[in-house]
Predicted model as a PDB file, atoms N, CA, C, CB and O in Angstrom, pLDDT in the B-factor column:
MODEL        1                                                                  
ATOM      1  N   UNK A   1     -22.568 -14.593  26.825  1.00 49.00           N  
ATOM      2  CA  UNK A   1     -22.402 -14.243  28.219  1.00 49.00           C  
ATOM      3  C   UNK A   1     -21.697 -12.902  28.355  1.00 49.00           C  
ATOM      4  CB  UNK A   1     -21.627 -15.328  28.951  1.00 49.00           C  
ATOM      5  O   UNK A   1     -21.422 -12.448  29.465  1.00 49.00           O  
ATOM      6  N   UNK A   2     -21.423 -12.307  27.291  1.00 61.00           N  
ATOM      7  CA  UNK A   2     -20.400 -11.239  27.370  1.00 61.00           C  
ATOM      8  C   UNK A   2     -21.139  -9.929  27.612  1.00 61.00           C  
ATOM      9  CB  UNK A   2     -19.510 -11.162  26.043  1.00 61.00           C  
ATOM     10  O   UNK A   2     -20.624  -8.827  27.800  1.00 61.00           O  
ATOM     11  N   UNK A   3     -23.011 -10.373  27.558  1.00 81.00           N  
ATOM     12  CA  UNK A   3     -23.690  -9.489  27.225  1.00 81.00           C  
ATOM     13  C   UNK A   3     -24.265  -8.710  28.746  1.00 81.00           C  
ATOM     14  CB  UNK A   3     -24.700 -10.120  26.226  1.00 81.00           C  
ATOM     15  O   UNK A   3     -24.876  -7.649  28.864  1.00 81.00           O  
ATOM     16  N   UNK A   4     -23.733  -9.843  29.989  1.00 80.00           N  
ATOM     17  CA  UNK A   4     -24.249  -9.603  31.208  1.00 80.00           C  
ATOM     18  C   UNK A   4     -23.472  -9.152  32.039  1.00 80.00           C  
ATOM     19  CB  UNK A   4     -24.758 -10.513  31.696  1.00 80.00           C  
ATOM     20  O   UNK A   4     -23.895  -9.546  33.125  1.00 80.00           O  
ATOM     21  N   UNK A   5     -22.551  -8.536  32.191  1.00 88.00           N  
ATOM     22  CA  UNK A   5     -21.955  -7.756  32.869  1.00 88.00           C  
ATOM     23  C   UNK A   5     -21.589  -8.283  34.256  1.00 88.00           C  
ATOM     24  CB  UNK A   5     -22.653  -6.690  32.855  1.00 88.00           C  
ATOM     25  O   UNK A   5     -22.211  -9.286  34.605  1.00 88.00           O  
ATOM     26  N   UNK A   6     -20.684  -7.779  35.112  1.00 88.00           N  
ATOM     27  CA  UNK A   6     -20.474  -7.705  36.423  1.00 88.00           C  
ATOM     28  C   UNK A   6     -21.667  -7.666  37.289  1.00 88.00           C  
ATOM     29  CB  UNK A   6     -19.717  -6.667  36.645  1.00 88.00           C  
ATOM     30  O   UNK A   6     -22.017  -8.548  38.073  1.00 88.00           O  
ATOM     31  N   UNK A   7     -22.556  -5.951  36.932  1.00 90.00           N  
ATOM     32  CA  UNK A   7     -23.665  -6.645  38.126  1.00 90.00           C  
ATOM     33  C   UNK A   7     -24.725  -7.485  37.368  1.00 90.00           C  
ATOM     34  CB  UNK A   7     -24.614  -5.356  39.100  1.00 90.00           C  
ATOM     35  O   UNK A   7     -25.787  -7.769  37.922  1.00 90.00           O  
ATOM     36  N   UNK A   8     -24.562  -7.717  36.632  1.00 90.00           N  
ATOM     37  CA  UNK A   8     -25.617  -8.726  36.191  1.00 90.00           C  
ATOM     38  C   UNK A   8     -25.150 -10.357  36.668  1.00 90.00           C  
ATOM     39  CB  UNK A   8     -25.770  -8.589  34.405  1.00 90.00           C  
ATOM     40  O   UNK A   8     -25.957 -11.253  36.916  1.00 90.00           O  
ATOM     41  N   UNK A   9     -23.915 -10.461  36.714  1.00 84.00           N  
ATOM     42  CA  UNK A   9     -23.352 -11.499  36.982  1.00 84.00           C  
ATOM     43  C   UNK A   9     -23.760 -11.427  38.956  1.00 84.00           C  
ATOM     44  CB  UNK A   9     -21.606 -11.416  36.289  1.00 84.00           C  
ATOM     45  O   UNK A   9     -23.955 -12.480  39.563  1.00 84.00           O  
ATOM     46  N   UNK A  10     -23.808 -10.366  39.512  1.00 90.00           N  
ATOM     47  CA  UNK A  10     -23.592 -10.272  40.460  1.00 90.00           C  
ATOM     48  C   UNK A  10     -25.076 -11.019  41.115  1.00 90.00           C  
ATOM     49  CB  UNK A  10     -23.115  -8.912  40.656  1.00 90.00           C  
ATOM     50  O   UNK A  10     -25.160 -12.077  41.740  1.00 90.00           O  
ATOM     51  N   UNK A  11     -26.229 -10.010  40.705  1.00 93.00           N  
ATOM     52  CA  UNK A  11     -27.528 -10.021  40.519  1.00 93.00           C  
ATOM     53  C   UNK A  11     -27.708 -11.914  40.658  1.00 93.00           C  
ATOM     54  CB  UNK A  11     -27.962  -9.129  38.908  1.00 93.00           C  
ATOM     55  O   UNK A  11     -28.326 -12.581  41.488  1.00 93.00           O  
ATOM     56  N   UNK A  12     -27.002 -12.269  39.643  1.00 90.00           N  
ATOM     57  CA  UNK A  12     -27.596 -14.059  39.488  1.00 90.00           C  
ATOM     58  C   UNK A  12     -27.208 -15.119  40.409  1.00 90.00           C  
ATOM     59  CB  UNK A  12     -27.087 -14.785  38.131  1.00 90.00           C  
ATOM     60  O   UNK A  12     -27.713 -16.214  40.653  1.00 90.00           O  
ATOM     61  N   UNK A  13     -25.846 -14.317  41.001  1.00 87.00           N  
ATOM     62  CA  UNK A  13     -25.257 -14.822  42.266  1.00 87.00           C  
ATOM     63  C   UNK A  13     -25.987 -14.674  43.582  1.00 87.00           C  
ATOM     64  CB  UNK A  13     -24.031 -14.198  42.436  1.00 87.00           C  
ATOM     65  O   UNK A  13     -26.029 -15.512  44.483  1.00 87.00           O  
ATOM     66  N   UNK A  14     -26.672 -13.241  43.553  1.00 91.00           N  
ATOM     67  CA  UNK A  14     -27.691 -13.336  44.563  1.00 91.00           C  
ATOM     68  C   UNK A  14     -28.998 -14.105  44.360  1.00 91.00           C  
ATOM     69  CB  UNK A  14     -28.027 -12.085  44.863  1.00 91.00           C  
ATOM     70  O   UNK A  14     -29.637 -14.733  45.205  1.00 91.00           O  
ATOM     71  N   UNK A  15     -29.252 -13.928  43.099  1.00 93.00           N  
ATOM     72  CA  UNK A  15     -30.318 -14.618  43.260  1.00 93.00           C  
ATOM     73  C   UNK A  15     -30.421 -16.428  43.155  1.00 93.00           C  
ATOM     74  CB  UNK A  15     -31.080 -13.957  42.325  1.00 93.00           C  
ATOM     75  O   UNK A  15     -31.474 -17.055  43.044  1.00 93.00           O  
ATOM     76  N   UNK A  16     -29.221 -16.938  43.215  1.00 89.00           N  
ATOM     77  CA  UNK A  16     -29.113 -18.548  43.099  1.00 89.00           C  
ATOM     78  C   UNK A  16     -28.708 -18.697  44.835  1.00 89.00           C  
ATOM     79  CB  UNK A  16     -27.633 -19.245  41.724  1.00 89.00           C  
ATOM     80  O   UNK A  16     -28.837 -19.808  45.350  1.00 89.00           O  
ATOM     81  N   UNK A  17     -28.339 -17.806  45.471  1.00 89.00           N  
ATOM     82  CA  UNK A  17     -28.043 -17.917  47.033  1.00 89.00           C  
ATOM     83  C   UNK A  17     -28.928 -18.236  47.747  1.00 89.00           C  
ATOM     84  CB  UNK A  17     -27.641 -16.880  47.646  1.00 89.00           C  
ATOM     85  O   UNK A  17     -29.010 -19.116  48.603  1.00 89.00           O  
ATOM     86  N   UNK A  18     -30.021 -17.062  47.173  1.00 92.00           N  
ATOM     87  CA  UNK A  18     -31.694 -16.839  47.593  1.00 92.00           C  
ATOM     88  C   UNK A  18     -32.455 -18.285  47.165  1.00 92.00           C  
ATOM     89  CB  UNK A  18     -32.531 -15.326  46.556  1.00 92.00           C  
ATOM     90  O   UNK A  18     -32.803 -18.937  48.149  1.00 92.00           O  
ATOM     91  N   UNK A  19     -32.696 -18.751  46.162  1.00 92.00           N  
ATOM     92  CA  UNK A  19     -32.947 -19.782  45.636  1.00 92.00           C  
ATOM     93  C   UNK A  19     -32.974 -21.106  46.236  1.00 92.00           C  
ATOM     94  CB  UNK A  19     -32.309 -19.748  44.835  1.00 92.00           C  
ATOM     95  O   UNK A  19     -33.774 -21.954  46.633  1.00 92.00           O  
ATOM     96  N   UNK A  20     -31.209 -20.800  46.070  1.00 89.00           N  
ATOM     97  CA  UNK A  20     -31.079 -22.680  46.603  1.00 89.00           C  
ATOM     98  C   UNK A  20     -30.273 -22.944  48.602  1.00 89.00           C  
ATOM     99  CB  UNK A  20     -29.333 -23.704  44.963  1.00 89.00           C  
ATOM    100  O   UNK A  20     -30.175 -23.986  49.250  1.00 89.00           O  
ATOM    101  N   UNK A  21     -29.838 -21.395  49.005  1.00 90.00           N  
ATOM    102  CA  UNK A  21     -29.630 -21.263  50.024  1.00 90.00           C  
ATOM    103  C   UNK A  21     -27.569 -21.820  50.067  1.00 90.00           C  
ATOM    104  CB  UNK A  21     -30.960 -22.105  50.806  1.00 90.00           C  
ATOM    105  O   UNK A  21     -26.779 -22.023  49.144  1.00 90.00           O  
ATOM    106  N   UNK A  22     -27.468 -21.858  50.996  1.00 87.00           N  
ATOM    107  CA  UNK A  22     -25.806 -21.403  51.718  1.00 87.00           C  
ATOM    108  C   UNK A  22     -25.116 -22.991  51.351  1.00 87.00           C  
ATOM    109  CB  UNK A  22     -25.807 -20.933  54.049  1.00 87.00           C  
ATOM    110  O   UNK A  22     -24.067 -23.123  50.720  1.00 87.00           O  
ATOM    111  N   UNK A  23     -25.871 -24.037  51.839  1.00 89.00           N  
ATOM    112  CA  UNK A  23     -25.543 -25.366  52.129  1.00 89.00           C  
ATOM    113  C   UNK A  23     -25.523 -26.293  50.704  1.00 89.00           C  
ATOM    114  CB  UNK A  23     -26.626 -25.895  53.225  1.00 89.00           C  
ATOM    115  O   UNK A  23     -24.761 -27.230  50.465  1.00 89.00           O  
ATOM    116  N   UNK A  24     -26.758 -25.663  49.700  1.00 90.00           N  
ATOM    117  CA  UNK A  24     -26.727 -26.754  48.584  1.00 90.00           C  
ATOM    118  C   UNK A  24     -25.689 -26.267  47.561  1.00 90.00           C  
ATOM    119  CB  UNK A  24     -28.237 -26.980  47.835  1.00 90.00           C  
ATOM    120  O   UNK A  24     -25.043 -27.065  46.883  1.00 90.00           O  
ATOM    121  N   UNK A  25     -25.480 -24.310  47.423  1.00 86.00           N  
ATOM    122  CA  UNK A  25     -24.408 -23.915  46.539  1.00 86.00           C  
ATOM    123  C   UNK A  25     -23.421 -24.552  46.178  1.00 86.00           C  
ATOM    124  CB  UNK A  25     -23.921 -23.064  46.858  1.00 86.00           C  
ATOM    125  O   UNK A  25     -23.355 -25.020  45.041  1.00 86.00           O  
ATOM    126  N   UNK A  26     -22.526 -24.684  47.014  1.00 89.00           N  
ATOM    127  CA  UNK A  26     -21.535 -25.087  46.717  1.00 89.00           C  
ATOM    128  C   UNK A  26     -21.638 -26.944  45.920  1.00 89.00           C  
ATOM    129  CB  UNK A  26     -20.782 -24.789  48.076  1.00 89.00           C  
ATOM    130  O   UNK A  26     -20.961 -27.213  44.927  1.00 89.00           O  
ATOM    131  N   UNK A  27     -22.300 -27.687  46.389  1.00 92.00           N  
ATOM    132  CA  UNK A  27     -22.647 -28.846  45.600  1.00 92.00           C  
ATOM    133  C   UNK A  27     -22.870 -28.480  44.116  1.00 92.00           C  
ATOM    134  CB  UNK A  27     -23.894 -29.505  46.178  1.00 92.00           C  
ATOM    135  O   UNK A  27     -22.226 -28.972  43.189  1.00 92.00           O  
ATOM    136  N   UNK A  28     -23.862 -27.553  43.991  1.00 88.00           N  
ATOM    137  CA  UNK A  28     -24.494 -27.312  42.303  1.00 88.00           C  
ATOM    138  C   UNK A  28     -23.297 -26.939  41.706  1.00 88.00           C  
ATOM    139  CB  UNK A  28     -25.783 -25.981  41.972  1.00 88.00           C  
ATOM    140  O   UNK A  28     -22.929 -27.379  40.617  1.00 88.00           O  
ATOM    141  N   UNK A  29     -22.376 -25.757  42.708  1.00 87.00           N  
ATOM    142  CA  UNK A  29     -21.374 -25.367  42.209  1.00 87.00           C  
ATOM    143  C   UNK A  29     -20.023 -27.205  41.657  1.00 87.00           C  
ATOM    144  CB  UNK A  29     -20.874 -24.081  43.605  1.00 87.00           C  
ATOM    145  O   UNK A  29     -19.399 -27.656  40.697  1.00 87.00           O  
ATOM    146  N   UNK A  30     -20.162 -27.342  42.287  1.00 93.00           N  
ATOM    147  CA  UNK A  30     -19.287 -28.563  42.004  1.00 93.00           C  
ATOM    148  C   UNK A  30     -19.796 -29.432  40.783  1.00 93.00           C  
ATOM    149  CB  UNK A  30     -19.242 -29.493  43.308  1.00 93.00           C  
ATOM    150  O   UNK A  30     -19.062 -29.677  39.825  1.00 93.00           O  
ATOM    151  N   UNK A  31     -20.940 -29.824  40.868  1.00 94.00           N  
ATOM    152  CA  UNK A  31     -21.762 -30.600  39.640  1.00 94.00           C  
ATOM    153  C   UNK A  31     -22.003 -29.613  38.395  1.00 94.00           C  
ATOM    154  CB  UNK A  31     -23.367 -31.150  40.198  1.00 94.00           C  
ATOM    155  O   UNK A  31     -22.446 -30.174  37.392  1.00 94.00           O  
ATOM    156  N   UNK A  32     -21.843 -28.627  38.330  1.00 90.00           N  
ATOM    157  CA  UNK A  32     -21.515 -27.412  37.142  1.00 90.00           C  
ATOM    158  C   UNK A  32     -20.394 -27.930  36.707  1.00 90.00           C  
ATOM    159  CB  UNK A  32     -21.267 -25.749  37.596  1.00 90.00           C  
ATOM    160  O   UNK A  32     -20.323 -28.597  35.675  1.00 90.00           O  
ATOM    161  N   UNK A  33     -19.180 -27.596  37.653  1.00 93.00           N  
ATOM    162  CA  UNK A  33     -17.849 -28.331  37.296  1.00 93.00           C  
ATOM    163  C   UNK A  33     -17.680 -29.154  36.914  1.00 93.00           C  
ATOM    164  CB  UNK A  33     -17.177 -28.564  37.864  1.00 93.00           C  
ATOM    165  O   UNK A  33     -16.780 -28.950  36.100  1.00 93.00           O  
ATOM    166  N   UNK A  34     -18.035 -30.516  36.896  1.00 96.00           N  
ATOM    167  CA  UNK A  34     -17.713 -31.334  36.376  1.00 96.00           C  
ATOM    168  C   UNK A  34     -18.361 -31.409  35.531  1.00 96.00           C  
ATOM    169  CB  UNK A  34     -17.560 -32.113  36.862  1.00 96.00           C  
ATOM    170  O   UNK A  34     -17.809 -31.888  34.540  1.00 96.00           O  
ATOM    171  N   UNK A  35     -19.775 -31.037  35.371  1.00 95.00           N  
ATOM    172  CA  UNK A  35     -20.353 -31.295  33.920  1.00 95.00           C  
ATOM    173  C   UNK A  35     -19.332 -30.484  32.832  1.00 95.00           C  
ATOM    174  CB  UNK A  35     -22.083 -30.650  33.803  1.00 95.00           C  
ATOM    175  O   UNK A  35     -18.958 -31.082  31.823  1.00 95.00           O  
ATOM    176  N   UNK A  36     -18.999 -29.403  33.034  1.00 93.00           N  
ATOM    177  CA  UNK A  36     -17.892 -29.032  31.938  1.00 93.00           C  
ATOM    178  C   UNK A  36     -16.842 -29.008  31.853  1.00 93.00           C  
ATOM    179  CB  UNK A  36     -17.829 -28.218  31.574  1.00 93.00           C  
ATOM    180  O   UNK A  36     -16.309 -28.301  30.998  1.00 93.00           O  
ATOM    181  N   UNK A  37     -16.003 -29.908  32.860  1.00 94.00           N  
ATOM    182  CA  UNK A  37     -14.983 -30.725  32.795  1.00 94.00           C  
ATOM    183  C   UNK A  37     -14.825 -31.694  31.416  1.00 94.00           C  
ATOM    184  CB  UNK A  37     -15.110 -31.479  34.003  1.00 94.00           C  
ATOM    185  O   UNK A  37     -13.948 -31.720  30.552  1.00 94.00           O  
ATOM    186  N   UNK A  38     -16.045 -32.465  31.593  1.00 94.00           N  
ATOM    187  CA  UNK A  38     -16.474 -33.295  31.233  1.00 94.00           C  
ATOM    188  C   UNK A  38     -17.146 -33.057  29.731  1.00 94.00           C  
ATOM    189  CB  UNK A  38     -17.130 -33.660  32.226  1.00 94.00           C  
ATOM    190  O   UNK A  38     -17.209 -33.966  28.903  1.00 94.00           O  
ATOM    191  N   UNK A  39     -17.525 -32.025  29.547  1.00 93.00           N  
ATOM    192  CA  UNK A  39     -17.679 -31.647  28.107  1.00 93.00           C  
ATOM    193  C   UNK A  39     -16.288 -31.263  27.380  1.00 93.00           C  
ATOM    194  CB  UNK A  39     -18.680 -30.408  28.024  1.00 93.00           C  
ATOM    195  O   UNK A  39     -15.873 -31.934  26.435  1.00 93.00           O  
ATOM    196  N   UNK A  40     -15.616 -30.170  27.867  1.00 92.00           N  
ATOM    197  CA  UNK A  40     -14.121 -30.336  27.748  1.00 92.00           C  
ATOM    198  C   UNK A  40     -13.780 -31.617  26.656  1.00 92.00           C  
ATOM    199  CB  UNK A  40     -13.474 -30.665  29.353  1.00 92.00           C  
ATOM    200  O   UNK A  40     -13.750 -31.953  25.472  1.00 92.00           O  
ATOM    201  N   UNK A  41     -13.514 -32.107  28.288  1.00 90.00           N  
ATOM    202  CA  UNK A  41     -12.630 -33.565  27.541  1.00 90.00           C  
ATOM    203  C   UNK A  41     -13.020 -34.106  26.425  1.00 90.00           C  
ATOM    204  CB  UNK A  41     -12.630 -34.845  28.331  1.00 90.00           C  
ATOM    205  O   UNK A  41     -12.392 -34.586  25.482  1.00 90.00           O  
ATOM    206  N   UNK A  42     -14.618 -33.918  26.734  1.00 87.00           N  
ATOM    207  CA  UNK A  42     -15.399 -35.056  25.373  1.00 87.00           C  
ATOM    208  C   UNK A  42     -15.088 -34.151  24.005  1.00 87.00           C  
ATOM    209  CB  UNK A  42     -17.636 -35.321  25.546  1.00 87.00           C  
ATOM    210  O   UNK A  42     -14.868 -34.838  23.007  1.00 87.00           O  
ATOM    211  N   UNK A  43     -15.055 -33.130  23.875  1.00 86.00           N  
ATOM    212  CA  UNK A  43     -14.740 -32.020  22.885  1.00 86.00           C  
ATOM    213  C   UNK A  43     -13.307 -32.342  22.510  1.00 86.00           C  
ATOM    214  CB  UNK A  43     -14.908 -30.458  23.512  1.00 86.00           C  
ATOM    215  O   UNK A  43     -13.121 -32.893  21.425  1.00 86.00           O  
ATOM    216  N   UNK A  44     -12.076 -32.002  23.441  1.00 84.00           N  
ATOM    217  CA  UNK A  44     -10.724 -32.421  23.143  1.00 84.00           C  
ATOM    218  C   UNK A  44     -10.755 -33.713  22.367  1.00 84.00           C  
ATOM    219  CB  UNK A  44      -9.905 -32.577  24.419  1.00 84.00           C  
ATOM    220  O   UNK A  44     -10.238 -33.851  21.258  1.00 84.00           O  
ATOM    221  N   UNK A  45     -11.468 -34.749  23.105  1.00 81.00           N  
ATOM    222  CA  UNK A  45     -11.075 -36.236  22.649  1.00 81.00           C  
ATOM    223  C   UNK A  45     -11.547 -35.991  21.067  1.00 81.00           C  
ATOM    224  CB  UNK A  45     -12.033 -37.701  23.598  1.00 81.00           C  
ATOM    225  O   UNK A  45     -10.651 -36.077  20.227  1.00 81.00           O  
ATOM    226  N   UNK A  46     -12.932 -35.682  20.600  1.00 79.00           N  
ATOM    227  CA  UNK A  46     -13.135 -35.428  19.233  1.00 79.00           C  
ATOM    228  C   UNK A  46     -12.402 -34.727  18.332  1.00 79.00           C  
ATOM    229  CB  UNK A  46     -14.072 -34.972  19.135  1.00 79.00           C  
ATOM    230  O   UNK A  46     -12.217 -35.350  17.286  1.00 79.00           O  
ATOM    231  N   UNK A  47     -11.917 -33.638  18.378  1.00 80.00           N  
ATOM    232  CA  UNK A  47     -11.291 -32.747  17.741  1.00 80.00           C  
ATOM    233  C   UNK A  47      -9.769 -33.551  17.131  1.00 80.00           C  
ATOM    234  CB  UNK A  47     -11.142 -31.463  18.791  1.00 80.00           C  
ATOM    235  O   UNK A  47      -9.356 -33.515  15.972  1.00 80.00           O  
ATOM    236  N   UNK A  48      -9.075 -34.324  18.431  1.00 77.00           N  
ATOM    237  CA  UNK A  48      -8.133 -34.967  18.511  1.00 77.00           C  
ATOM    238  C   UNK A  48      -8.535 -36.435  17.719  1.00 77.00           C  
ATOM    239  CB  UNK A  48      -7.747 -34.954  19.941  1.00 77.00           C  
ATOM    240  O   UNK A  48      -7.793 -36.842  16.825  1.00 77.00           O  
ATOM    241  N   UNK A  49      -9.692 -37.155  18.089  1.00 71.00           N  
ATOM    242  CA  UNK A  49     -10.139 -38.416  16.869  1.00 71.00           C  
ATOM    243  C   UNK A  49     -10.657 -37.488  15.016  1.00 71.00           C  
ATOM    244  CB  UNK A  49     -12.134 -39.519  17.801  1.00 71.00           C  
ATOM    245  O   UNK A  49     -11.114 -38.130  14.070  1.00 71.00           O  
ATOM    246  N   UNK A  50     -10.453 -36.268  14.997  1.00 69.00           N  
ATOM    247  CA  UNK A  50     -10.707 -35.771  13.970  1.00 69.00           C  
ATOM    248  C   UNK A  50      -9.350 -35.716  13.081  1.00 69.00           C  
ATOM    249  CB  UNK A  50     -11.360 -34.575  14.269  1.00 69.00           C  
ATOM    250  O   UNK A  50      -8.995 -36.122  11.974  1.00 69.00           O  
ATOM    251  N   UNK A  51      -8.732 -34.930  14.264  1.00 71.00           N  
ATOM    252  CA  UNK A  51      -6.814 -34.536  13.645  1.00 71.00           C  
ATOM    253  C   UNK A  51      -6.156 -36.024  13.463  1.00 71.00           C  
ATOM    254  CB  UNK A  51      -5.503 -33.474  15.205  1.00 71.00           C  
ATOM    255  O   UNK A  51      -5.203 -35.887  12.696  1.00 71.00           O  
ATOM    256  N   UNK A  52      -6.257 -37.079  13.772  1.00 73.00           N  
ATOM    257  CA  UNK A  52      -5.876 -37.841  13.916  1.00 73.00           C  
ATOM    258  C   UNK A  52      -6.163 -38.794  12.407  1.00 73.00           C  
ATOM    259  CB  UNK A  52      -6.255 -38.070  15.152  1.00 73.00           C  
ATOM    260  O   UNK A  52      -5.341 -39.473  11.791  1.00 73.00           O  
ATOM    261  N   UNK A  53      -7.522 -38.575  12.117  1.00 73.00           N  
ATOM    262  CA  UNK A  53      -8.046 -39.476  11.133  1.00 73.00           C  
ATOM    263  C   UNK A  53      -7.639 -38.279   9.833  1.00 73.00           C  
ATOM    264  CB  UNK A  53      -9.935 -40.005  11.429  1.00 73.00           C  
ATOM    265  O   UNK A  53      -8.323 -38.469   8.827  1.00 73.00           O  
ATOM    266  N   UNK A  54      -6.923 -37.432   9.750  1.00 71.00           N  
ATOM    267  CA  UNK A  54      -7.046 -36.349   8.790  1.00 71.00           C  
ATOM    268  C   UNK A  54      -5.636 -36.895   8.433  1.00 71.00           C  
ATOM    269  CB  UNK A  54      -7.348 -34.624   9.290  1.00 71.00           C  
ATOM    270  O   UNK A  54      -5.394 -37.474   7.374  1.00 71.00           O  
ATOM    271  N   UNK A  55      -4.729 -36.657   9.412  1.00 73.00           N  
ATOM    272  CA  UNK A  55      -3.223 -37.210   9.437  1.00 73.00           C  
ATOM    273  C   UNK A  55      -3.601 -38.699   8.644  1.00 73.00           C  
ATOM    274  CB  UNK A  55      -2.439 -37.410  11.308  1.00 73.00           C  
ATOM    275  O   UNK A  55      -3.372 -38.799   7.439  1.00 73.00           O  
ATOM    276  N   UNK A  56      -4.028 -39.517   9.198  1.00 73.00           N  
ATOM    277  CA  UNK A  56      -4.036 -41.117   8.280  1.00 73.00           C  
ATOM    278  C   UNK A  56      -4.400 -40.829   6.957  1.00 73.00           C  
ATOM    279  CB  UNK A  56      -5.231 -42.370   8.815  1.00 73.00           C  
ATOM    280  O   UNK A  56      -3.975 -41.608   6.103  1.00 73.00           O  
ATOM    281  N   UNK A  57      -5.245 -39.677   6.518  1.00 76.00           N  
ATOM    282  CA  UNK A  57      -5.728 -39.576   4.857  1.00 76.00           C  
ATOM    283  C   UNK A  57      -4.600 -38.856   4.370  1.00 76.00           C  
ATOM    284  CB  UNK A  57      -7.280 -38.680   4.445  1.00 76.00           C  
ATOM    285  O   UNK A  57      -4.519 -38.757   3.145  1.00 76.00           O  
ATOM    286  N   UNK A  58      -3.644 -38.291   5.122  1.00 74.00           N  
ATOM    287  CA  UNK A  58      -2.076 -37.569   4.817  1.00 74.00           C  
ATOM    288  C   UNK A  58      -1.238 -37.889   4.358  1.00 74.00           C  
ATOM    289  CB  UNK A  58      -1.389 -37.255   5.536  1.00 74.00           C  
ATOM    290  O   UNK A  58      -0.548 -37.279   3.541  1.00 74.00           O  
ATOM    291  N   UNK A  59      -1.060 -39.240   4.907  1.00 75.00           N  
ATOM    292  CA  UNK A  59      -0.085 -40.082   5.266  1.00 75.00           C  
ATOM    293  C   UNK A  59      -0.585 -41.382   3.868  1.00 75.00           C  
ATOM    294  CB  UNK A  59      -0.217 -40.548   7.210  1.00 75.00           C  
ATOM    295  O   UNK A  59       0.245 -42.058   3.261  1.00 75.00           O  
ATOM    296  N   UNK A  60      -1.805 -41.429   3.684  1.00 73.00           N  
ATOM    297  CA  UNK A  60      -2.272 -42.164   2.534  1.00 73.00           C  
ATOM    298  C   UNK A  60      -1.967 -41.573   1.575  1.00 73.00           C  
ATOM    299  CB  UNK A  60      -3.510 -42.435   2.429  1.00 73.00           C  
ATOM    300  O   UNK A  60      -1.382 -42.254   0.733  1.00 73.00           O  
ATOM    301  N   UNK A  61      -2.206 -40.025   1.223  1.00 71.00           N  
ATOM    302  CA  UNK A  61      -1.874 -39.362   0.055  1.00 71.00           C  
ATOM    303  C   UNK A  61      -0.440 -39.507  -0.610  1.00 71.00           C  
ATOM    304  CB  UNK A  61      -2.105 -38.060   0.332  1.00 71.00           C  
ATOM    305  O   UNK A  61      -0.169 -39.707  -1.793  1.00 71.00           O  
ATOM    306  N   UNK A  62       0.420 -39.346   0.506  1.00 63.00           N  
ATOM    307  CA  UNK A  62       1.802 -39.313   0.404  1.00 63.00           C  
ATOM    308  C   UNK A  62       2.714 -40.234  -0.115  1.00 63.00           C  
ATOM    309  CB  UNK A  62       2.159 -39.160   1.386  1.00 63.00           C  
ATOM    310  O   UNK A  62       3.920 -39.986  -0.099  1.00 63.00           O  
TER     311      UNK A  62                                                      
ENDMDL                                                                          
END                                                                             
């Protein structure tokens, strides 16, 4: 994403306005959100059931 710039960013904003219009934006905008809310967490929770099970083979070694 680093590759699209301001007006390119700008450009996609107009053109999802045009698209989906004034009234549905903000909904998609919200259901964006939470879908990566929601990936987030599911990512944290793994990383954290990873560190967690690494510590128990630690704690076995020891």
């Amino acid at each position: 994403m680093s590759n699209i710039g301001v007006p390119g960013l700008i450009l996609i904003l107009i053109l999802a306005l045009i698209i989906f219009g004034p009234k549905k934006l903000p909904e998609i905008g919200r259901a964006f959100g939470q879908t990566l809310r929601e990936f987030k967490k599911s990512t944290s929770d793994l990383t954290k059931d990873d560190y967690d099970e690494d510590k128990k083979i630690q704690q076995k070694k020891s």
